[in-house]
N, C-alpha and C positions, 0 to 999 in steps of 0.2 A: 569576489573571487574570479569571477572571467575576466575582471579588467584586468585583475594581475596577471591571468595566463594567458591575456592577450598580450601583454606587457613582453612576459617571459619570453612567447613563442617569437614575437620581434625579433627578441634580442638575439637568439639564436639565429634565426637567419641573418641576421645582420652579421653574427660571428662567421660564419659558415662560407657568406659571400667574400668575407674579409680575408677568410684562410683562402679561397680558393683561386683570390688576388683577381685580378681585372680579364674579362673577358677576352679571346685573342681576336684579334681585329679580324673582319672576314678579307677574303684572299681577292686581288681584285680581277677584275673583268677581264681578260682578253680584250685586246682591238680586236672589230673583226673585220675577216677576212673577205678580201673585197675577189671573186671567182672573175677572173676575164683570162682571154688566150694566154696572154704572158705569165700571170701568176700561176696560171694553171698549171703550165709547162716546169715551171722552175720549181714548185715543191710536188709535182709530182715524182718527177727527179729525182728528188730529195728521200721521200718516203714510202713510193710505193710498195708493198711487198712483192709483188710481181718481181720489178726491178731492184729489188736487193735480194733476194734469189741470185737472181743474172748475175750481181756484180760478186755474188759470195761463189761462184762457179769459175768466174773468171780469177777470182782470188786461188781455189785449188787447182785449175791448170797451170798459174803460176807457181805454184809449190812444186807441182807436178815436173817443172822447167827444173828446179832446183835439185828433184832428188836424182834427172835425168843425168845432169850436171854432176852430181857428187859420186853414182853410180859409176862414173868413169874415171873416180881420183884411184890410184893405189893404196891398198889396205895391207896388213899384217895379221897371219894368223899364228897364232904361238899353241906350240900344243906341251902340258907339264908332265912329268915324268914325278911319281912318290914314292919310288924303290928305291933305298930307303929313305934319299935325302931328295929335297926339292929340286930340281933340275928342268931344264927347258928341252923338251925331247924331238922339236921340230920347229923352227920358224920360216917361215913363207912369206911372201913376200907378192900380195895379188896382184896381176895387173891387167884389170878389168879395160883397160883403153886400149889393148890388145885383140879384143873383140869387137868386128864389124857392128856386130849388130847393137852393143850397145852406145852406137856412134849414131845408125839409126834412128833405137831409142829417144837421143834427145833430138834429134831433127822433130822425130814425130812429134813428139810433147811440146816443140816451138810451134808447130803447124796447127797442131789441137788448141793453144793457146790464143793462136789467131782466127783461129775457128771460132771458139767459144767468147772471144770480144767482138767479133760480128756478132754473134748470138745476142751477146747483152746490147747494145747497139738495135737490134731487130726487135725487141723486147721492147726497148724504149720508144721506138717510135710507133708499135703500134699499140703499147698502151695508151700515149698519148694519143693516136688516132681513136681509139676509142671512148677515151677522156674526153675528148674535143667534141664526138659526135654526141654525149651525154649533155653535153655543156650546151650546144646550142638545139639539142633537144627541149632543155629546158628552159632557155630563152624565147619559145613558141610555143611552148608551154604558160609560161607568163603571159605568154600576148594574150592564147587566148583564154586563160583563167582573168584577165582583165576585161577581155569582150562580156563574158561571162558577168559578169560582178555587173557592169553596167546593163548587160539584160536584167539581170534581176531587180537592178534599182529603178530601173524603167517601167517593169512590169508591178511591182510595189507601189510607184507612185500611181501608175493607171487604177489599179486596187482599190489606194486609199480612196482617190477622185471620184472613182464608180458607188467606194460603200457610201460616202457624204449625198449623191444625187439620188441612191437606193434608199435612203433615210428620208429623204422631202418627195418618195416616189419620181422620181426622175428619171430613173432608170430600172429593170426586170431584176429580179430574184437570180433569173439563169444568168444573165451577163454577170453579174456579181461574182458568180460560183465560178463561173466559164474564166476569168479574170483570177480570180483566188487560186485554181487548179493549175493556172498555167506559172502562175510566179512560185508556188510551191515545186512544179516540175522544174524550173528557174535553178530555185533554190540546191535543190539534188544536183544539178548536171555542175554547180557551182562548189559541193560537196564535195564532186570523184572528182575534181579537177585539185582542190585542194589534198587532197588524200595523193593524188600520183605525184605533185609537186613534190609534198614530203616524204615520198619514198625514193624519187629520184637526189633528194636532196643528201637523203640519207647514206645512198649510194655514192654520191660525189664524194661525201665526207670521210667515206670510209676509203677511197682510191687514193683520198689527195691525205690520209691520216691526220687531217685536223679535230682536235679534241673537240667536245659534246659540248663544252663550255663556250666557246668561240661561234660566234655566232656566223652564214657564210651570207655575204650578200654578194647578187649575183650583177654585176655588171654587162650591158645588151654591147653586144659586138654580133656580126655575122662574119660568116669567112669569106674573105678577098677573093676577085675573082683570078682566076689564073690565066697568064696570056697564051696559055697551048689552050685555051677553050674554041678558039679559033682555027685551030689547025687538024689536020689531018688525023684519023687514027694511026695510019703508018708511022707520021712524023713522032706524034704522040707516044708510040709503045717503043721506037728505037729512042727516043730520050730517056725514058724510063730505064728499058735496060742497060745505055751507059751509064747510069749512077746507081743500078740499083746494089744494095749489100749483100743479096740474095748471091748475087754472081760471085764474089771474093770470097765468102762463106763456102762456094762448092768449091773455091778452087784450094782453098786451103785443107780441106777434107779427105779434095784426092790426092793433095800432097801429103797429111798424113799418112793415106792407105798407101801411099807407095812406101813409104816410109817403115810402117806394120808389114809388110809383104816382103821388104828384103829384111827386114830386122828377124821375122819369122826362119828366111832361108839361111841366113847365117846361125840361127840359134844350135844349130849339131856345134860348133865349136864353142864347146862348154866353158872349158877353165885355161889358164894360163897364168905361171905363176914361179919364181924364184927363191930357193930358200935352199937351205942344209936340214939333214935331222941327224941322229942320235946314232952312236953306235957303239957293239959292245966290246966292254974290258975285258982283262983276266978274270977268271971267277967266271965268267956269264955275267956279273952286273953289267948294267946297261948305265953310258956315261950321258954326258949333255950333249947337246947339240957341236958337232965341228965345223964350225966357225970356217974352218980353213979352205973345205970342202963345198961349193957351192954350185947345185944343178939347175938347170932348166926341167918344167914339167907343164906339158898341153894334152892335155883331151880333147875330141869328140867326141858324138854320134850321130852316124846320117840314116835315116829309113827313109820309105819309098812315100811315108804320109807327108814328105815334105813338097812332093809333085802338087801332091792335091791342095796342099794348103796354100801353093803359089796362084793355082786353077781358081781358089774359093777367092783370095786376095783380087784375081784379077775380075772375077762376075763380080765385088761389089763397087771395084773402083768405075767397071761399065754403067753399073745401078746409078752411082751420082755422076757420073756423067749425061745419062739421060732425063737429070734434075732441071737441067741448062736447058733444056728442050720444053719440058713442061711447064719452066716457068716463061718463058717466050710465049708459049700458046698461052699460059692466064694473063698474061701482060695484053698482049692482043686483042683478048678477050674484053677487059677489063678497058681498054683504051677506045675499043668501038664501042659498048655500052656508055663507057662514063659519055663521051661526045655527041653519040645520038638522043640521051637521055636530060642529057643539061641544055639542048635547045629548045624541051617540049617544057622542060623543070619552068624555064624563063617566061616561055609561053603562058605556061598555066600561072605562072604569081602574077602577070601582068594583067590578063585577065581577070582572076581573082580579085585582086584590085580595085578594078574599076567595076567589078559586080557587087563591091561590098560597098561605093561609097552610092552607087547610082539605088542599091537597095535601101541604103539611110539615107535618103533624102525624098524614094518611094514611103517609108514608115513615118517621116516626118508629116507629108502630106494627109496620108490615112488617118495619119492619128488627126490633126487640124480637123479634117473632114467627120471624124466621128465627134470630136467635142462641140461641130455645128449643125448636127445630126445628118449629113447625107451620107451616112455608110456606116453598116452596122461594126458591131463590136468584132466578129470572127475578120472579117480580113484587117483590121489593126493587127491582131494575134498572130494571124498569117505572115503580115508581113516585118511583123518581131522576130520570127521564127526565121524568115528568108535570111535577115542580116545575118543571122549567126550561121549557119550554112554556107554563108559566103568568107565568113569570116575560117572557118574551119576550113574552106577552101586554098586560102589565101597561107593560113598558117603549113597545112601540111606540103602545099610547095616550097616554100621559105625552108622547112624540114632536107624537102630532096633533094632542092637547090644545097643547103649546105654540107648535106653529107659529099653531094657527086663532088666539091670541089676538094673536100677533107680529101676523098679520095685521090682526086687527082696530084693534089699538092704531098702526100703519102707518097704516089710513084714517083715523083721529080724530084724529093726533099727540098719542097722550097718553102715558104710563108714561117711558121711558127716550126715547121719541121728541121729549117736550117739550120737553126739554131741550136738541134739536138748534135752532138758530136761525140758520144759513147766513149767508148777508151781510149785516151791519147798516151798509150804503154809506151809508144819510143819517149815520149819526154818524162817518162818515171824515170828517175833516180834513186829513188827508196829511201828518200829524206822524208818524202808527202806520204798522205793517206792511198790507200789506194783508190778511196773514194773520191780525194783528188785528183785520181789521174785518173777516171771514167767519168768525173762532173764537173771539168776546168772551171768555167762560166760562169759556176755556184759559189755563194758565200752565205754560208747562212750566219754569218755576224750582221749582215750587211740586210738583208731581206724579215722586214717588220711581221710576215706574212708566217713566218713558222715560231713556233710556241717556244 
């Protein structure tokens, strides 16, 4: 009996697997994604949220241009008459381009639109600035989770060598432990280093919208050095401000508000408008509209709140004018720091440097000298310990070395920034995406690197 209802129960899954037809192939891998300055740039572009925000803003100020635009075509207003029969008891005839102000109107909403693609523009490069400083954050990051790993493997071999010499009495109980204690400390400072890797990886992944499934490897680049590292902070902060976007971004702004400030003082001339209406028969019925009869009719109204609202227009158009001043004083700022800063940065990795190989070749010795017994075990450890202090030295200049230039190359728009170019709205046609005319340079048919 159980053979048979081993037999039986077979057969059913064999039925079962048979209905439920052949397994679906699994889904395959992603290439992955290989992180260096260029790729970075170009699907950040692509997907950032930050920077699709931007570009969906710049998309409603363009609508904004549209309704500015239509706002001043001529409209019809028909008003019906149902005593007793259907009748048209008034037809007008708007004609809103008669009004100043909404001639202003669309000025403003063209200025606002250039306003707001410098915005996105501004968005894009210093997401990418920030991107960039993540990116070779992590690239010294690596360096030194690799110092790391090699301390540990060194202090593990020292370990094993000690427990074999502690075994034939060769060597103390405490060296032993002294040695075990310190590769186990090894081991931890090798742990948070893996643990920060994967959290900044996490956060790369999440900037640059690469899926979970994709795997990211990071390619080592550092950033170029800039040829204004050499010059002047004067020279320095006037280059910056003639390129910088900061400046066309307030000049479009105040063209707005001039823009809002007369459209405001024309707003008392309310309507303007041509048409006939209705008027009555014998009886008192009221007839349709005569056609034959055709008036002009304008309204205003002026009050004195229009003084003050020219007074309000004019404090905030002074407000961004004094934007132009404060951004020269951070430019300034910014331009004698990054300069003073990146010859001490250079200072220190060079240093750094030559402290970290003249320390490995100090640990090479000591250790020689402990496995022929003239020096005990504590200064090997010591001078295990030195390397990497030199080496954490060496990394966190390499860190401020590449920000100060990120920075620099941010004020100039040059290196990988160049290549950022935001909305090119005079060559929209509105054949393209709009996403093509704020990311010319982009194809994602053409780039292996997005999913």
């Amino acid at each position: 009996m159980k053979k048979i209802a081993f037999v039986l129960i077979c057969s059913f899954l064999a039925n079962q697997a048979a209905f439920a037809g052949p397994a679906p192939a699994p889904s395959p891998t992603p290439a992955p994604f290989h992180v260096n300055p260029n790729t970075l740039r170009t699907t950040l572009l692509y997907g950032n949220y930050a920077i699709l925000v931007g570009m969906n803003q710049v998309a409603q100020a363009k609508d904004q241009v549209k309704v500015a635009r239509a706002n001043l075509l001529p409209s019809v207003s028909l008003s019906v008459i149902f005593s007793p029969n259907f009748l048209l008891g008034s037809v007008s005839l708007l004609l809103p381009f008669l009004f100043p102000s909404n001639w202003f109107n669309k000025a403003q909403s063209k200025n606002t639109l250039a306003a707001d693609t410098v915005a996105y523009y501004l968005v894009q490069l210093n997401q990418y600035a920030s991107a960039y400083a993540l990116y070779e954050e992590m690239v010294s990051d690596v360096d030194l989770n690799i110092a790391l790993k090699q301390q540990s493997v060194a202090l593990q071999n020292l370990y094993a060598s000690l427990k074999q010499q502690n075994q034939v009495g060769k060597t103390s109980d405490q060296d032993l432990n002294s040695a075990a204690g310190r590769s186990e400390l090894a081991d931890i400072d090798l742990s948070q280093s893996d643990k920060l890797l994967a959290t900044e990886t996490a956060a790369l992944r999440q900037m640059l919208a690469v899926p979970l499934e994709q795997q990211l490897i990071l390619d080592v680049a550092h950033v170029p050095a800039s040829t204004y590292e050499n010059s002047t902070p004067q020279i320095l902060s006037a280059k910056a401000l003639s390129v910088a976007p900061e400046n066309s971004q307030i000049d479009d702004l105040v063209a707005a508000s001039y823009d809002t400030k007369w459209s405001k003082f024309w707003s008392f001339f309310t309507s303007a408008s041509l048409g006939t209406i209705g008027s009555n028969s014998s009886g008192g019925q009221i007839s349709g509209a005569n056609f034959g009869h055709v008036g002009e009719s304008n309204s205003g109204t002026f009050g004195f709140a229009t003084f003050a609202n020219l007074q309000l227009s004019n404090d905030s158009i002074e407000q961004l004018q004094l934007q132009k001043v404060e951004l020269k004083e951070e430019t300034d700022q910014l331009a004698e720091t990054a300069l003073t800063s990146i010859v001490q940065s250079q200072k220190q990795l060079l240093l750094a440097q030559a402290a970290e190989q003249n320390l490995i070749n100090a640990y090479n010795i000591e250790l020689e000298n402990f496995y022929l017994g003239t020096t005990d075990l504590l200064h090997v450890l010591d001078a295990n310990t030195a390397i990497l202090a030199a080496t954490e030295a060496r990394v966190n200049s390499q860190i401020d070395l590449d920000n100060l230039r990120i920075n620099i190359h941010r004020m100039l728009i040059t290196d990988q920034f160049a290549l950022i170019q935001g909305c090119q709205l005079q060559d929209y046609n509105g054949n393209e995406t709009l996403d093509d005319a704020c990311n010319p340079n982009y194809n994602s048919d053409n780039d292996p690197n997005v999913p």
